[in-house]
C-alpha positions in Angstrom: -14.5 238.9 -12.7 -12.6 240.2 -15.5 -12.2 238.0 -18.9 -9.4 238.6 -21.1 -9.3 236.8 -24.6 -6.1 236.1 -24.9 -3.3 234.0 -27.0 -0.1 233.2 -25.3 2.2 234.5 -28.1 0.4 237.8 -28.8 2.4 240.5 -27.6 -0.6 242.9 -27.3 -2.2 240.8 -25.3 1.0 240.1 -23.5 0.6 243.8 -22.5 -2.7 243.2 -20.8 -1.5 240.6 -19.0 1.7 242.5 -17.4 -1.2 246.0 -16.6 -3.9 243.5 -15.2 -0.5 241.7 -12.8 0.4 245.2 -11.8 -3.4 246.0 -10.8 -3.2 242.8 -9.1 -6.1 242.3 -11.0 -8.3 238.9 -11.0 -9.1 237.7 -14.3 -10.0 234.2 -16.3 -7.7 233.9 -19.2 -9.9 232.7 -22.4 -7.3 231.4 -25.3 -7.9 232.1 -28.6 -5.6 230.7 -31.1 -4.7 233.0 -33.6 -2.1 230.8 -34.8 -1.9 230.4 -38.6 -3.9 227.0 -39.1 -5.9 227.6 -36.1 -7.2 231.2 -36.5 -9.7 231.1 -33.7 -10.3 234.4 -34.2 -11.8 234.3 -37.4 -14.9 232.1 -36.0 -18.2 233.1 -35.9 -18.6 233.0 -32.3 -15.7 235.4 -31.8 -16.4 237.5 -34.8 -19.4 238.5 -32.5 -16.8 239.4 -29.4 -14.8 241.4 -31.4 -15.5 242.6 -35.0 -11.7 243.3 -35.7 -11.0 239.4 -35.4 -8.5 240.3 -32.7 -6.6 239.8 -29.4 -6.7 240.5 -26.6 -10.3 241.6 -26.0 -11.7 242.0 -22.6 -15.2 241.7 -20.8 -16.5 242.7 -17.8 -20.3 242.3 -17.1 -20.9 241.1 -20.4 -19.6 243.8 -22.1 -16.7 243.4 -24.3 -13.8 246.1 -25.6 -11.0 245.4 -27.7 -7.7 246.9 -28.6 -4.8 246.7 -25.9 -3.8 250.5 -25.5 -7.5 251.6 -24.9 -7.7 248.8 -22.2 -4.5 249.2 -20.5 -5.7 252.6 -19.9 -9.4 251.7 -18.7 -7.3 249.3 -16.4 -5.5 252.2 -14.9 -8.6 254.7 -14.8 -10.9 251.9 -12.8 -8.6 249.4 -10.7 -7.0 250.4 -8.0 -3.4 249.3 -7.3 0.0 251.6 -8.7 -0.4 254.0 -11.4 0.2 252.8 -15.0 0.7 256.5 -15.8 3.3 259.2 -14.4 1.7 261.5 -12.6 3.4 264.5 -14.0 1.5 265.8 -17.3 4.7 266.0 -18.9 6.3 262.9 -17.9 2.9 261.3 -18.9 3.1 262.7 -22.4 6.8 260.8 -23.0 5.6 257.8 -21.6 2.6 257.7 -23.8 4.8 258.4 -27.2 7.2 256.2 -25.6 4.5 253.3 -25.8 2.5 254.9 -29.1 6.1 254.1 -30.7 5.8 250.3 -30.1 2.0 249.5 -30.5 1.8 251.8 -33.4 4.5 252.2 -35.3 6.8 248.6 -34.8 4.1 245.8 -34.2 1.4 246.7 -36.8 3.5 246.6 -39.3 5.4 243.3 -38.0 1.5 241.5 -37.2 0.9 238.2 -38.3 -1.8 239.5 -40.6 1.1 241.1 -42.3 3.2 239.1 -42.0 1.0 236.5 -43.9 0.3 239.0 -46.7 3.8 239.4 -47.2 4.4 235.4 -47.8 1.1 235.2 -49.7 0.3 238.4 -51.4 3.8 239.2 -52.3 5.9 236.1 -52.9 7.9 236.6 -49.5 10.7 234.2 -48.2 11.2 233.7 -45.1 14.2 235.6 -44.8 12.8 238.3 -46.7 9.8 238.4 -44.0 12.6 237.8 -41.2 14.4 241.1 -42.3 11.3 243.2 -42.6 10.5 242.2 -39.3 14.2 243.3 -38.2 14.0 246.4 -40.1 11.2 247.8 -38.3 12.2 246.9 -35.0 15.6 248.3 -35.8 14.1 251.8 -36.9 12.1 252.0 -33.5 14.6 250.5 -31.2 17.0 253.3 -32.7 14.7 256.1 -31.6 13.7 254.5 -27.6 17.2 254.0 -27.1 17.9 257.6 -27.8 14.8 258.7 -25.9 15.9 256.4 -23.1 19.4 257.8 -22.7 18.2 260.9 -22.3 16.0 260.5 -19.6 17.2 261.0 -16.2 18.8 258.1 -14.4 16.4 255.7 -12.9 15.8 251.9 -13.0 13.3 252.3 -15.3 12.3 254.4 -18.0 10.6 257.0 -16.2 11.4 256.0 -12.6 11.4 253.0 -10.4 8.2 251.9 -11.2 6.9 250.2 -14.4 4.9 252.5 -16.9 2.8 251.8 -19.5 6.0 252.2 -21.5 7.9 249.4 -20.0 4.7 247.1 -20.3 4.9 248.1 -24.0 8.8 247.7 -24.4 9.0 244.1 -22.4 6.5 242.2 -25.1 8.1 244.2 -28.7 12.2 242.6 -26.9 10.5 239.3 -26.4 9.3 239.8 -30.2 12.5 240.7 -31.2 14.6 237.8 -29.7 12.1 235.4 -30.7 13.6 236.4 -34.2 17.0 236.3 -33.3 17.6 239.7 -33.8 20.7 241.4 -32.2 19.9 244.3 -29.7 23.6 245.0 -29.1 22.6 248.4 -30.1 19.8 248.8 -27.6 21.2 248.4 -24.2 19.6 250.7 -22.4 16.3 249.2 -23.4 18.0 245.4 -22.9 18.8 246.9 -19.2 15.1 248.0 -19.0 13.7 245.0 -20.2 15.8 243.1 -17.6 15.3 245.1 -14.4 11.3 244.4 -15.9 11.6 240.3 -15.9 12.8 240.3 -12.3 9.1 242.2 -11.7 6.6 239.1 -10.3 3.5 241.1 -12.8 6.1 241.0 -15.7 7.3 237.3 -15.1 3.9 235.8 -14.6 2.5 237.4 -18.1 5.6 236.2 -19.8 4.4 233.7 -22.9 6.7 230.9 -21.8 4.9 231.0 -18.3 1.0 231.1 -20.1 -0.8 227.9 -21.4 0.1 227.4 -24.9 -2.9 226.8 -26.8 
Protein backbone atom coordinates (compact mmCIF):
# COMPACT_ATOMS: atom_id res chain seq x y z
CA UNK A 1 0.00 0.00 0.00
CA UNK A 2 1.06 3.31 -1.21
CA UNK A 3 1.28 6.40 1.41
CA UNK A 4 1.02 9.80 0.18
CA UNK A 5 1.67 12.75 2.64
CA UNK A 6 -0.50 15.05 1.61
CA UNK A 7 -2.36 18.52 2.35
CA UNK A 8 -5.75 19.17 0.75
CA UNK A 9 -4.77 22.68 -0.60
CA UNK A 10 -1.37 21.84 -2.00
CA UNK A 11 -1.54 21.91 -5.54
CA UNK A 12 1.61 19.59 -5.99
CA UNK A 13 0.24 17.28 -4.04
CA UNK A 14 -3.11 17.78 -5.83
CA UNK A 15 -1.05 16.45 -8.87
CA UNK A 16 -0.36 13.15 -7.13
CA UNK A 17 -3.50 12.64 -6.30
CA UNK A 18 -5.14 13.12 -9.98
CA UNK A 19 -1.67 10.48 -11.41
CA UNK A 20 -2.30 7.98 -8.48
CA UNK A 21 -6.70 8.24 -9.67
CA UNK A 22 -5.60 7.62 -13.14
CA UNK A 23 -3.30 4.54 -12.08
CA UNK A 24 -6.29 3.59 -10.20
CA UNK A 25 -3.85 3.38 -7.71
CA UNK A 26 -4.70 2.38 -3.83
CA UNK A 27 -3.19 4.66 -1.38
CA UNK A 28 -3.72 5.96 2.41
CA UNK A 29 -3.81 9.74 2.38
CA UNK A 30 -1.55 11.08 5.47
CA UNK A 31 -2.44 15.06 6.04
CA UNK A 32 -0.02 17.23 6.82
CA UNK A 33 -0.92 20.72 7.47
CA UNK A 34 1.30 23.05 5.95
CA UNK A 35 -1.06 25.76 6.67
CA UNK A 36 0.55 28.96 8.13
CA UNK A 37 -0.10 28.47 11.96
CA UNK A 38 -0.09 24.81 11.63
CA UNK A 39 3.18 24.05 9.62
CA UNK A 40 3.15 20.38 10.12
CA UNK A 41 5.75 20.09 8.05
CA UNK A 42 8.27 21.79 9.87
CA UNK A 43 8.04 18.94 12.86
CA UNK A 44 10.65 16.82 13.79
CA UNK A 45 8.93 13.73 13.00
CA UNK A 46 8.39 14.90 9.41
CA UNK A 47 11.62 16.65 9.00
CA UNK A 48 12.86 12.95 9.11
CA UNK A 49 10.27 11.93 6.08
CA UNK A 50 11.30 14.58 4.02
CA UNK A 51 14.38 16.90 4.59
CA UNK A 52 12.84 19.64 2.23
CA UNK A 53 9.85 20.19 4.88
CA UNK A 54 7.52 19.48 2.02
CA UNK A 55 4.37 18.05 0.32
CA UNK A 56 3.43 15.70 -1.10
CA UNK A 57 5.92 12.92 -0.16
CA UNK A 58 5.28 9.29 -0.82
CA UNK A 59 6.24 5.82 0.66
CA UNK A 60 6.12 2.59 -0.40
CA UNK A 61 7.78 -0.16 1.82
CA UNK A 62 9.11 2.14 4.04
CA UNK A 63 10.82 4.10 1.80
CA UNK A 64 10.04 7.58 1.27
CA UNK A 65 10.59 10.14 -2.04
CA UNK A 66 9.51 13.51 -2.28
CA UNK A 67 8.97 16.09 -4.90
CA UNK A 68 5.72 15.69 -7.15
CA UNK A 69 7.20 15.66 -10.80
CA UNK A 70 9.77 12.83 -9.95
CA UNK A 71 6.84 10.87 -8.43
CA UNK A 72 4.23 11.34 -11.00
CA UNK A 73 6.79 9.85 -13.22
CA UNK A 74 7.77 6.78 -10.94
CA UNK A 75 3.93 6.32 -10.89
CA UNK A 76 3.82 6.05 -14.51
CA UNK A 77 7.16 3.85 -14.94
CA UNK A 78 5.82 1.16 -12.13
CA UNK A 79 1.75 1.03 -12.02
CA UNK A 80 0.07 -0.24 -14.55
CA UNK A 81 -3.15 1.47 -15.80
CA UNK A 82 -3.03 4.44 -18.94
CA UNK A 83 0.11 6.12 -19.76
CA UNK A 84 0.75 9.46 -18.04
CA UNK A 85 3.23 10.09 -20.99
CA UNK A 86 2.59 10.26 -24.94
CA UNK A 87 3.99 7.72 -26.40
CA UNK A 88 5.54 9.51 -29.29
CA UNK A 89 9.12 10.95 -28.25
CA UNK A 90 8.22 14.07 -29.63
CA UNK A 91 4.77 14.50 -28.31
CA UNK A 92 6.41 13.40 -24.96
CA UNK A 93 8.95 16.21 -25.01
CA UNK A 94 5.88 19.08 -25.38
CA UNK A 95 4.02 17.54 -22.83
CA UNK A 96 6.92 17.45 -20.42
CA UNK A 97 7.77 21.44 -21.10
CA UNK A 98 4.15 21.78 -21.07
CA UNK A 99 4.12 20.58 -17.35
CA UNK A 100 7.99 21.82 -16.52
CA UNK A 101 6.14 25.39 -17.34
CA UNK A 102 3.67 25.11 -14.31
CA UNK A 103 5.72 23.16 -11.59
CA UNK A 104 8.74 25.17 -12.32
CA UNK A 105 8.31 28.24 -13.52
CA UNK A 106 4.51 29.59 -12.10
CA UNK A 107 4.02 27.69 -8.62
CA UNK A 108 7.58 28.04 -7.01
CA UNK A 109 7.52 31.34 -7.30
CA UNK A 110 3.71 31.74 -6.13
CA UNK A 111 4.56 28.97 -2.90
CA UNK A 112 3.49 29.67 0.37
CA UNK A 113 7.07 29.83 1.52
CA UNK A 114 7.23 32.77 -0.78
CA UNK A 115 4.52 33.96 -0.38
CA UNK A 116 5.25 34.40 3.40
CA UNK A 117 8.59 35.97 2.67
CA UNK A 118 7.04 38.46 0.64
CA UNK A 119 4.56 39.59 3.70
CA UNK A 120 7.40 39.21 6.24
CA UNK A 121 10.66 39.79 4.60
CA UNK A 122 9.56 42.58 2.39
CA UNK A 123 6.76 44.52 3.91
CA UNK A 124 4.08 42.99 1.42
CA UNK A 125 0.27 43.76 1.37
CA UNK A 126 -1.94 41.71 0.56
CA UNK A 127 -2.77 43.11 -2.63
CA UNK A 128 0.69 43.54 -3.42
CA UNK A 129 1.16 39.52 -2.71
CA UNK A 130 -2.28 39.05 -4.68
CA UNK A 131 -0.77 40.75 -7.87
CA UNK A 132 2.49 38.92 -7.83
CA UNK A 133 0.72 35.91 -7.58
CA UNK A 134 -1.46 37.12 -10.71
CA UNK A 135 1.52 38.28 -12.49
CA UNK A 136 3.15 35.00 -12.70
CA UNK A 137 0.30 33.02 -13.48
CA UNK A 138 -0.45 35.65 -16.17
CA UNK A 139 3.11 35.31 -17.77
CA UNK A 140 2.72 31.39 -18.01
CA UNK A 141 -0.87 31.18 -18.80
CA UNK A 142 0.15 33.55 -21.89
CA UNK A 143 2.69 31.07 -23.09
CA UNK A 144 0.24 27.38 -22.57
CA UNK A 145 -2.41 29.14 -24.21
CA UNK A 146 -0.27 29.78 -27.22
CA UNK A 147 1.31 26.36 -27.01
CA UNK A 148 -2.23 24.99 -26.73
CA UNK A 149 -3.67 26.62 -29.74
CA UNK A 150 -1.31 25.36 -31.67
CA UNK A 151 -1.66 21.87 -31.05
CA UNK A 152 -3.73 19.85 -33.14
CA UNK A 153 -7.43 19.65 -32.31
CA UNK A 154 -8.20 17.20 -29.62
CA UNK A 155 -10.14 17.18 -26.25
CA UNK A 156 -7.16 17.52 -24.53
CA UNK A 157 -3.97 18.98 -24.78
CA UNK A 158 -2.23 16.25 -26.54
CA UNK A 159 -5.20 13.97 -27.32
CA UNK A 160 -8.11 12.44 -25.61
CA UNK A 161 -6.56 11.26 -22.79
CA UNK A 162 -5.08 13.18 -19.72
CA UNK A 163 -1.23 13.75 -19.72
CA UNK A 164 1.00 14.64 -17.24
CA UNK A 165 0.30 18.14 -18.66
CA UNK A 166 -3.32 18.35 -17.85
CA UNK A 167 -2.66 16.84 -14.34
CA UNK A 168 -0.25 19.86 -14.07
CA UNK A 169 -2.69 22.53 -15.66
CA UNK A 170 -6.01 21.33 -13.58
CA UNK A 171 -4.31 22.16 -9.90
CA UNK A 172 -2.16 25.81 -11.24
CA UNK A 173 -6.52 26.98 -12.66
CA UNK A 174 -7.74 25.80 -9.36
CA UNK A 175 -4.78 28.07 -7.86
CA UNK A 176 -5.65 30.80 -10.01
CA UNK A 177 -9.43 31.01 -9.28
CA UNK A 178 -8.83 30.56 -5.74
CA UNK A 179 -7.35 34.14 -6.25
CA UNK A 180 -9.94 35.53 -8.26
CA UNK A 181 -7.95 35.92 -11.08
CA UNK A 182 -9.62 36.33 -14.56
CA UNK A 183 -8.67 33.63 -17.22
CA UNK A 184 -10.74 35.27 -19.97
CA UNK A 185 -7.57 35.23 -21.81
CA UNK A 186 -6.87 31.57 -21.38
CA UNK A 187 -9.75 29.66 -22.86
CA UNK A 188 -8.27 27.09 -24.37
CA UNK A 189 -6.73 26.02 -21.16
CA UNK A 190 -10.26 27.01 -19.22
CA UNK A 191 -11.85 24.38 -21.95
CA UNK A 192 -9.03 21.95 -20.91
CA UNK A 193 -9.39 22.34 -17.51
CA UNK A 194 -13.12 21.65 -17.87
CA UNK A 195 -13.29 18.59 -20.18
CA UNK A 196 -10.53 17.49 -17.03
CA UNK A 197 -13.19 18.10 -14.02
CA UNK A 198 -15.78 15.90 -15.75
CA UNK A 199 -12.72 13.06 -15.45
CA UNK A 200 -13.85 10.68 -12.20
CA UNK A 201 -9.49 10.68 -11.26
CA UNK A 202 -9.60 14.60 -11.66
CA UNK A 203 -12.83 15.10 -9.57
CA UNK A 204 -12.03 12.79 -6.83
CA UNK A 205 -8.37 14.55 -6.20
CA UNK A 206 -10.08 17.95 -6.37
CA UNK A 207 -9.31 19.88 -2.79
CA UNK A 208 -12.99 20.61 -2.16
CA UNK A 209 -13.62 16.76 -2.32
CA UNK A 210 -10.34 15.84 0.20
CA UNK A 211 -10.55 16.11 4.06
CA UNK A 212 -9.57 19.50 5.08
CA UNK A 213 -7.14 19.24 7.80
Amino acid sequence: MLKLYDYWRSSAAYRVRIALNLKNASYDSIPVNIAPGKDEQFAETYQHLNPQMRVPSIEQDGRISGQSMAIIEWLDETLPGPALLPENPWTRLQARAFADTIACDIHPLNNLSVLAALRKDFGAYDAAVTRWYHDWIRRGFAALERIAQDLPPATLLFGDTPTIAEICLVPQVSNARRFDMDLSNFPRLQEVDAACRLIDAFARAAPEAQQKA
